[in-house]
N, C-alpha and C positions, 0 to 999 in steps of 0.2 A: 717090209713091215709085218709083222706077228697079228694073225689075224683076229688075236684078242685086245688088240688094243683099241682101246675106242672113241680115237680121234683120227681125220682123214687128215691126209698129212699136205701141206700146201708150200713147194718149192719156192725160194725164196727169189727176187727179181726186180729186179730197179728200170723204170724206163727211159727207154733213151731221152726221153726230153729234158731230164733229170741229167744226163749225162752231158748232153750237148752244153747245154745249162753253165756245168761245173768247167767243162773246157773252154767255153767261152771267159768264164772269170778269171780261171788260171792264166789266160794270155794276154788281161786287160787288168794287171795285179800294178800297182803303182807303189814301186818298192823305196823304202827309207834309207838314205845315209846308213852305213854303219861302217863309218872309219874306224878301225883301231880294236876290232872285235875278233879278228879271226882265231883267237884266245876261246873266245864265249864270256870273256870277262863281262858283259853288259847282257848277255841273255842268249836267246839262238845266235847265231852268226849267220851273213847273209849268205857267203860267200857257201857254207854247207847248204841252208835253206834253199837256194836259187839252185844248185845243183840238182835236188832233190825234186823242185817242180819243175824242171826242166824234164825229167826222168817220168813225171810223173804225164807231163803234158802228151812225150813224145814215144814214149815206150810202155809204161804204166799198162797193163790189160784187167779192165774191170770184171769181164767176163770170163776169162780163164779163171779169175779169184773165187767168182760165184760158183763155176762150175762145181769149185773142190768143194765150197760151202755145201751147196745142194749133194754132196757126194754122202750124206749125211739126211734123214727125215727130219722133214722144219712144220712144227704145228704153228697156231694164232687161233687161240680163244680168250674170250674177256673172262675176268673175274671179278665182280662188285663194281664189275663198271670198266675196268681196268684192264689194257690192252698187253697183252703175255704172248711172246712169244719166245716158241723151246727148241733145241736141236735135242733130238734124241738120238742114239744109240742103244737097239738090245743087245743085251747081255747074252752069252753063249757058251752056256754051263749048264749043269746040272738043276740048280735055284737060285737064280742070279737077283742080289740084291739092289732092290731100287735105290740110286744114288743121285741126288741133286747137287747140282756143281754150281756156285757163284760166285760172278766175279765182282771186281770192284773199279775204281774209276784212275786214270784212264785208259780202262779195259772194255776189253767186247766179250761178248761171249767168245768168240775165236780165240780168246789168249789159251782155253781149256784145250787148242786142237791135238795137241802132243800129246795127250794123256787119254785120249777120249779112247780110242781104237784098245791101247791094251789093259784098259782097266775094264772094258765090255768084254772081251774076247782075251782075257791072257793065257790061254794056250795057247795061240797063237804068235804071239811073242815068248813062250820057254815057261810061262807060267801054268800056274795049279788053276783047272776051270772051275774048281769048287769056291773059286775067289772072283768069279765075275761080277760084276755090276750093271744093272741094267740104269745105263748114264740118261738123266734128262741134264740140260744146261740151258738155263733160260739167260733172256737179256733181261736185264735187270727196267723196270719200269720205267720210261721215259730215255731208256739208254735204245742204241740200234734200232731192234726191227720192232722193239714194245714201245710204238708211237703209233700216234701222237698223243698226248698227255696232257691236254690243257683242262679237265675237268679234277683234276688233282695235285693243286700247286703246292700241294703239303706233303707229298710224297716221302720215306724217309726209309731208314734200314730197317728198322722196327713194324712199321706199319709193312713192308715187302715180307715179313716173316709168315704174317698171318696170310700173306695172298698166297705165298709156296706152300704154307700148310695146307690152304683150303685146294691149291693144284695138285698135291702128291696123295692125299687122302681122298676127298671129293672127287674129284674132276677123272683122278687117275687110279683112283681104289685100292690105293695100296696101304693096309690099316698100320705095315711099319714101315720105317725107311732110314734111309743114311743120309746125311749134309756134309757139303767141306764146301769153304770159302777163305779168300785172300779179299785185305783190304777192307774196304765196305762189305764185300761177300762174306768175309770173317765176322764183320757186327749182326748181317742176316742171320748165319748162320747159330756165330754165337746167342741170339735171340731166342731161336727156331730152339738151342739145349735147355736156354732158359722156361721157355715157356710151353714146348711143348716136348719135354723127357720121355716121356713114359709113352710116346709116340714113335721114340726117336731108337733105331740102335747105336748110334754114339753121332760124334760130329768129328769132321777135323779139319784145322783151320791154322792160319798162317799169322804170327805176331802174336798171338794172347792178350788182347786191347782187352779193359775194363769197356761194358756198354755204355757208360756216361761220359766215352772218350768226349766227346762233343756239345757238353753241357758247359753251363758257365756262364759267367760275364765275359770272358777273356779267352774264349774257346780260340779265336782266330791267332792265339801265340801259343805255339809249341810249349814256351817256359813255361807259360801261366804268370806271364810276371815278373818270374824269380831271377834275381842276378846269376852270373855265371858264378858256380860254387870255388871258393878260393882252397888252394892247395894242390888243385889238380896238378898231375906231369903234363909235358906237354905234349905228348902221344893222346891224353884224354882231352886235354884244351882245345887241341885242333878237329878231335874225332866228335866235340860238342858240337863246335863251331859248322863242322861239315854237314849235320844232322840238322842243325836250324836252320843252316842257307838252301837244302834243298825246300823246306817245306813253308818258310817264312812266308814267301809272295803267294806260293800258293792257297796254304789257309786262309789269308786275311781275305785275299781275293774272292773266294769261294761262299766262305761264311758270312761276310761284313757288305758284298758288292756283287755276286751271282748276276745279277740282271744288266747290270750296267756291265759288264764283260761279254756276255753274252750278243747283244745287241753286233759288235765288229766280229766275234768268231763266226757267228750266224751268217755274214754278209758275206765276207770274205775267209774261202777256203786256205788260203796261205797263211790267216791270221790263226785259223783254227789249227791246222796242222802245227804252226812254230809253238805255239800252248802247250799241245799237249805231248811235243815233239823233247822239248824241255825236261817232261817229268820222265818221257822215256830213256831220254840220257843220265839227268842226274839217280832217277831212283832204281836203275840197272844197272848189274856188276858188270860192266864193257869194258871195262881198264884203260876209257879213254876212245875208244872205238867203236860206236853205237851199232854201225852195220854187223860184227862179232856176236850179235843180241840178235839183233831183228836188221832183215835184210830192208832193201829199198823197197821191194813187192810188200814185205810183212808191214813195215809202218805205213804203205799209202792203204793197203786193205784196212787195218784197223782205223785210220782215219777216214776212209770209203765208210764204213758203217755207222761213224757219228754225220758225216756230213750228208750223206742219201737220207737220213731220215729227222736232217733237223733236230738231231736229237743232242746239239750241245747243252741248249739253255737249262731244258730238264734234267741233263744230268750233272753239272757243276751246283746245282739248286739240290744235293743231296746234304751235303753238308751246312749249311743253313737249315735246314730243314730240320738238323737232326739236334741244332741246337734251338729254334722256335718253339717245335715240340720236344720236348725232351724227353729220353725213357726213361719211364717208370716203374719198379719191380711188377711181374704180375704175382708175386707168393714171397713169402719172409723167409723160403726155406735156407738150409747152407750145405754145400756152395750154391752161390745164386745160378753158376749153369750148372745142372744137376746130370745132363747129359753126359757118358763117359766123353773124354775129350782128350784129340789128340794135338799136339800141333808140330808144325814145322819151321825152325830158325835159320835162316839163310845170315851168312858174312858180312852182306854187304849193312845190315840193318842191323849192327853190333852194335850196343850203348856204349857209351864212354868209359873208357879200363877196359874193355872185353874185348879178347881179341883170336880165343882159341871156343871151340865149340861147346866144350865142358865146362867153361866160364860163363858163356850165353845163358845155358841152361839152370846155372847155381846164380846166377844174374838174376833170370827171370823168376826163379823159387822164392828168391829173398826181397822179390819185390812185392807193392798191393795188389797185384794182378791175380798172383798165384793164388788168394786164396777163394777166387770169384768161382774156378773152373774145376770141375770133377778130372783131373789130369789124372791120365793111363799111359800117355804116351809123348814123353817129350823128346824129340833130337834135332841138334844144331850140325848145319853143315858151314866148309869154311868157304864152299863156293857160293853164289845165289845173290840173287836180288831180289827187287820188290816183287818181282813180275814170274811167282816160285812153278808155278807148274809149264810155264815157258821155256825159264833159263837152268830149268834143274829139272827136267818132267820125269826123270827116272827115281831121281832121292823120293819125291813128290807121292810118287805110285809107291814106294815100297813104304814109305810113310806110313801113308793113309790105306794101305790091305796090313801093316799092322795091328792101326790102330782098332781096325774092325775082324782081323784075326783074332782079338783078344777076346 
């Protein structure tokens, strides 16, 4: 730790009773029928599932995961009330740019670990150290280790913008700074261009969502309503149809019933794991083969961090959230994120007709999205999935020290 930094740093640590806890459930899990699934046609499959806690009961090591965690400084200070906590990494350069990393759901902050080491340090990996970053990566409010959360059940992407402002300026003194997020990290961050530019030296961020993704009457359907458009080929019919079935159960779930779900993932670890085990299949480019993505270690870690801290209910309660409150402009200026803004397009989230990476981007130009964001830096790759600084941590980095080379 840099002896100017001026937070004492507190290693992260689960206790065993917590643990004993969790292995007692996993052994006393009372599993459902599921003839005729080993497809997934009907949702998880058991016959994967039960391999999985099996693996998880009898080999799984929580503490080696921790160790690698802690291999890394972990702060915990409140802001407004509000329980934050950061993995840091200094930057090791010359003037290493403060850079805030966020993720989105169902992420931890460990989905950033690929990228962490050589965007602090890239001479170290073959790169120019005049391009370091000094990485903070917090968990996102109510998600992992920033629990517990019950004094703010209104939590949202928006309102997170202003905590990371008042943590990277206030709390961390740093009067400029850099963002990049995926997901919900992408609405923070897109937030963080909107409203706080002339704080900011750019953003970069994954998809290009409009901030009012989650407003509405009908937020909980992808369409908005709308019939499927007639005329399509059938390359774009079925590439619609793939786009809605990933995200169909999930929205309405989230947005319309957050609590009433919550209640069994809470209770039951297997139920929590098959949820969000789901979005890791369908919204990763695995070609069919989840382990290819994230190994058995890597999906029981990231669901180790929603389950040691309780922290599903408050974090599926982000999307509801974002449509009860809704954003609102803070300035009429244009573009509404005024921040230079980079982003990055992964394959596997092609829209319908789009199927080479030069079309993604002439896709995304001609859509209403383009005209929200101060765009400096747009590229599509043909590999990638939801999960971009994971399943692509290299395009990712060379991305985002573009977007801030510029």
């Amino acid at each position: 730790m840099t002896s100017t930094f001026p937070l004492q740093a507190s290693p992260i640590h689960v206790a065993d009773d917590v643990l004993d806890d969790l292995a007692t459930r996993l052994r006393l899990t009372r599993w459902p029928d599921d003839v005729g699934n080993d497809d997934w046609h009907y949702g998880v499959s058991r016959r994967y599932l039960q391999e999985l806690v099996d693996y998880w009961i009898d080999e799984y090591d929580w503490r080696k995961a921790e160790s690698a965690i802690n291999a890394y400084e972990h702060y915990h200070v409140h802001i407004e009330g509000v329980p934050i906590h950061f993995l840091r990494k200094p930057g090791v350069g010359p003037n290493p740019t403060p850079l805030i990393l966020t993720h989105g759901w169902p992420w931890t902050f460990w989905h950033w670990s690929k990228v962490i080491d050589p965007l602090a340090d890239p001479a170290a990996f073959g790169g120019d150290p005049a391009e370091a970053f000094d990485v903070i990566v917090p968990s996102l409010p109510g998600f992992g280790f920033s629990t517990p959360l019950p004094k703010n059940p209104d939590m949202n992407f928006w309102k997170v913008a202003d905590l990371w402002h008042t943590l990277m300026t206030d709390t961390l003194g740093h009067p400029k700074y850099a963002a990049a997020g995926c997901d919900v990290g992408a609405l923070v961050t897109g937030q963080l261009g909107h409203k706080y530019a002339d704080e900011l030296h750019g953003i970069h961020i994954g998809s290009g969502q409009k901030l009012t993704l989650f407003t509405g009457d009908r937020a909980w359907d992808l369409s908005g309503g709308q019939p499927i458009p007639s005329g399509l080929s059938e390359s774009a019919y079925r590439q619609l149809l793939s786009l809605e079935h990933r995200f169909a159960v999930h929205l309405a779930a989230h947005v319309l019933e957050p609590s009433t779900l919550a209640y069994g993932l809470t209770d039951s670890p297997v139920g929590l794991l098959a949820w969000i085990l789901q979005r890791w299949v369908t919204w990763s480019a695995n070609h069919g083969d989840i382990e290819t993505v994230f190994s058995k270690d890597d999906l029981l870690t990231h669901t180790m961090i929603f389950w040691v801290n309780n922290a599903i209910g408050t974090s599926i309660r982000y999307y509801a959230n974002a449509n009860r409150y809704p954003w609102t402009p803070a300035h009429d200026r244009l573009p509404i994120v005024q921040a230079r803004t980079g982003i990055t397009f992964v394959g596997h989230e092609n829209p319908p007709g789009v199927s080479t990476p030069e079309q993604r981007v002439r896709s995304w130009l001609g859509s209403d999205r383009a005209d929200w964001y101060n765009h400096v830096n747009l590229t599509a790759h043909e590999a990638g999935g939801h999960f971009i600084p994971w399943e692509v941590p290299d395009a990712w980095i060379d991305d985002l020290r573009r977007t801030f080379r510029r």
